[in-house]
N, C-alpha and C positions, 0 to 999 in steps of 0.2 A: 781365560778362566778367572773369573773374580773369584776372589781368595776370601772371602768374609758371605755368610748367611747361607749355605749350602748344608745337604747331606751326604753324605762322601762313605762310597763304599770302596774300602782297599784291600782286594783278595791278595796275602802275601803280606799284608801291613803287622805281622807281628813284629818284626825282625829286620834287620837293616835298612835299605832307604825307603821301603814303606814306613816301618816303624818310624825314623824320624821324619816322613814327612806327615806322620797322623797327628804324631805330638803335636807339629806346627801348627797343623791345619786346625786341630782342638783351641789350643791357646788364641785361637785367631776366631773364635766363636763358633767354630762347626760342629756338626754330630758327624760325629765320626764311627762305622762300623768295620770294625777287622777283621779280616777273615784268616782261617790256615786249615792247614791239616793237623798241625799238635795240640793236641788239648790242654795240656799242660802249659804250653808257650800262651795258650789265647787266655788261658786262668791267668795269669800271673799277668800280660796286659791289661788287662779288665780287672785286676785290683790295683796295678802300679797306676794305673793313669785313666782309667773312669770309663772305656771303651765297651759301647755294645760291641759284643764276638757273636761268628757264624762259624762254624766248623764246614770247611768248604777243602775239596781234593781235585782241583781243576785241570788233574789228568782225565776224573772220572767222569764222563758225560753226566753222569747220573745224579752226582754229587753237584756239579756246575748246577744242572738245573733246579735241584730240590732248594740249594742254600740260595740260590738268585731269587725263585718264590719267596723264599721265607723271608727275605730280605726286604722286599718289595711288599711284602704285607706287613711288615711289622715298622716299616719304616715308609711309608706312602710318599713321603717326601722327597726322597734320595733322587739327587739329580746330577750326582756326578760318580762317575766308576773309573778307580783307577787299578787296571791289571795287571799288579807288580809282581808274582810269581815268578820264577823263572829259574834254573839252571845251568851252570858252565860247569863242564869237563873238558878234559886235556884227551883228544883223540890221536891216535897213529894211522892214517887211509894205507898206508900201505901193508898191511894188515888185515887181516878180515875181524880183527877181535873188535872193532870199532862201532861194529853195526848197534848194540846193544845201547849205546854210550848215544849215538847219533838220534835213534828211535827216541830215545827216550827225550831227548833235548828238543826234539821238533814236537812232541807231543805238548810239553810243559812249556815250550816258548810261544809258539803257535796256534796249533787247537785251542791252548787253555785260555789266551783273549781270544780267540774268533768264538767260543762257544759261549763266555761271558758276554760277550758285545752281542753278540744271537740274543742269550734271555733277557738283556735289558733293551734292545733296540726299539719296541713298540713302548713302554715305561716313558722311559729318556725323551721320547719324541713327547709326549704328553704333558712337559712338563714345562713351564713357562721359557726357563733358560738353563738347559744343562749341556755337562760335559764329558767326555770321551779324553782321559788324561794317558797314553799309551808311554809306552817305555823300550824307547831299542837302544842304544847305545853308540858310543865312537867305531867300533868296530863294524858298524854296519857299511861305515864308508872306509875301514883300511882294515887287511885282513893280520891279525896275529895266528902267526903260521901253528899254534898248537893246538887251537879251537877250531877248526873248520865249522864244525855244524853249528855254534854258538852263533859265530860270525854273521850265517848262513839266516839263522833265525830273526837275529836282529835288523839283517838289509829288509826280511821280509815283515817284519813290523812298522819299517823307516817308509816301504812301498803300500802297505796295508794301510798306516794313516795317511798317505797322500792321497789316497784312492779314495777312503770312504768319506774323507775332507771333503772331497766334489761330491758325493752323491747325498751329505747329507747340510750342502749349502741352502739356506731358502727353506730350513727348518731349525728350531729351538734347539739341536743339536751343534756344538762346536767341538774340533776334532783338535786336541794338544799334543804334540808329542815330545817327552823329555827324553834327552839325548845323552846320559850319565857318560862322562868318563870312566877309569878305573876309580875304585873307590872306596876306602877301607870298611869292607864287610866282609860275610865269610863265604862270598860265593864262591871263590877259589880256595884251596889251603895257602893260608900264608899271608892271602892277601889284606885280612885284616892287621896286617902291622907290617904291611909294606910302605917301605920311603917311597918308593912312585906312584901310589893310591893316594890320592886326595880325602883328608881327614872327612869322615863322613859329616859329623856337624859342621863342620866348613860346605859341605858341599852344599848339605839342606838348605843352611839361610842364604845361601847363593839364591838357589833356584825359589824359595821364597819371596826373593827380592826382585824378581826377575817376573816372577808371576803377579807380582804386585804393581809393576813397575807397565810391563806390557800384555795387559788381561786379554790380550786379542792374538799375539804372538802363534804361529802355525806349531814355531818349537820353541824349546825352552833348552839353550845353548850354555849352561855355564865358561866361563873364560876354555878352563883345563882342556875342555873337548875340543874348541875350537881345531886344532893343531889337526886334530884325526878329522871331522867333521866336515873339512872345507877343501881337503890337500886338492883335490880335481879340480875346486873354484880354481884355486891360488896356481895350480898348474905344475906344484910341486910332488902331488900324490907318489911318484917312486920315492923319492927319499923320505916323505912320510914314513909308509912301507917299511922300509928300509932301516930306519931312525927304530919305529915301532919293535923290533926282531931283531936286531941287535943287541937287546939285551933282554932281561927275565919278562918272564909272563906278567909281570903285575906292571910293566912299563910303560902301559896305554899314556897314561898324563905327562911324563917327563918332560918332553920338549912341548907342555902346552904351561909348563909351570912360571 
């Protein structure tokens, strides 16, 4: 992904690592459009920092498609989508109370890029060089035993952009996908002032650097992840595992620090 002369749409970009990666992407000469469901979070962007807002609810089919039109018509240019939405909660399976909790996380991890990539995929193709920037996470390749469906959603984003990478080779379309560690936001309670989350501005000019550095890159690896991301390479993945669930939820980065 070349990081300079683009129009960048980021459903989710009010608020933590969307949020700092629009700033960056701004600073760096793009137009940048943020999308959310708060109006208030998307008013207060679009005065702090100069951003066209779309008021988009990318559980709601409806919503996906009406804000991806409008998008596409008011910004003709937009040649890069990146679909940062997403939700973690703490489930129990051995329980039935967990269904509500799971439903919900497969709908907002999952449908909400497949239905985004649906209404720009004929766009995106039209346009000289754009991109498809996805977001799964370290967890997709080691499981933290209190997220099941979190987990679950992110492998299926990590297999989703290896997929549509081949079917959309030998077109103006390039498939990215960034691989977050834990991260200090507030997807989790707590986590945004967790010592095992990785300072979110740290994390940003990482994968900034990293975009700049390898514009062709399939993923975009910061250091932190590595530790979760590779353990099956490395042939260590149980004590990854193991390492990972031995201590609190926000422990994803520790042994990658």
């Amino acid at each position: 992904m070349n990081t300079e002369g683009n129009t960048i749409f980021i459903p989710g970009g009010n608020r933590g690592i969307g949020l700092a990666l629009a700033i960056r992407l701004q600073a760096r000469g793009n137009t940048v459009i943020v999308g959310g469901r708060d109006t208030e979070a998307l008013d207060a962007v679009a005065v702090d920092h100069g951003f066209a807002t779309v008021r988009i609810d990318t559980t709601d089919p409806d919503s996906v498609r009406a804000a991806s039109a409008e998008v596409i018509e008011r910004f003709p240019d937009v040649n890069v989508l990146v679909p940062m939405a997403g939700i973690m909660r703490a489930e129990d399976w051995r329980t039935p109370g967990f269904l509500q909790d799971a439903e919900a996380i497969v709908v907002t991890n999952v449908l909400g890029p497949i239905r985004l990539i649906a209404a720009f995929t004929e766009h995106l193709q039209s346009r000289p060089a754009a991109t498809i920037l996805t977001v799964s996470s370290g967890l997709a390749h080691a499981p933290l035993r209190p997220t099941p469906t979190y987990n679950a959603t992110k492998a299926a984003i990590h297999m989703l952009s290896e997929t549509i990478r081949l079917q959309f080779a030998g077109t103006s379309v390039s498939v990215t996908e960034l691989v977050p560690p834990a991260v200090r936001t507030e997807l989790m309670p707590g986590q945004d002032t967790s010592d095992h989350a990785m300072p979110l501005d740290e994390f940003a000019d990482e994968v900034m650097s990293l975009l700049e550095a390898h514009p062709d890159a399939p993923e975009i690896q910061v250091e932190r992840v590595k530790f979760l991301r590779n353990g099956a390479a490395r042939g260590d993945y149980d004590q990854v595992v193991a390492a990972l669930n031995s201590t609190d939820p926000h422990a994803a980065a520790t042994s990658a620090s």
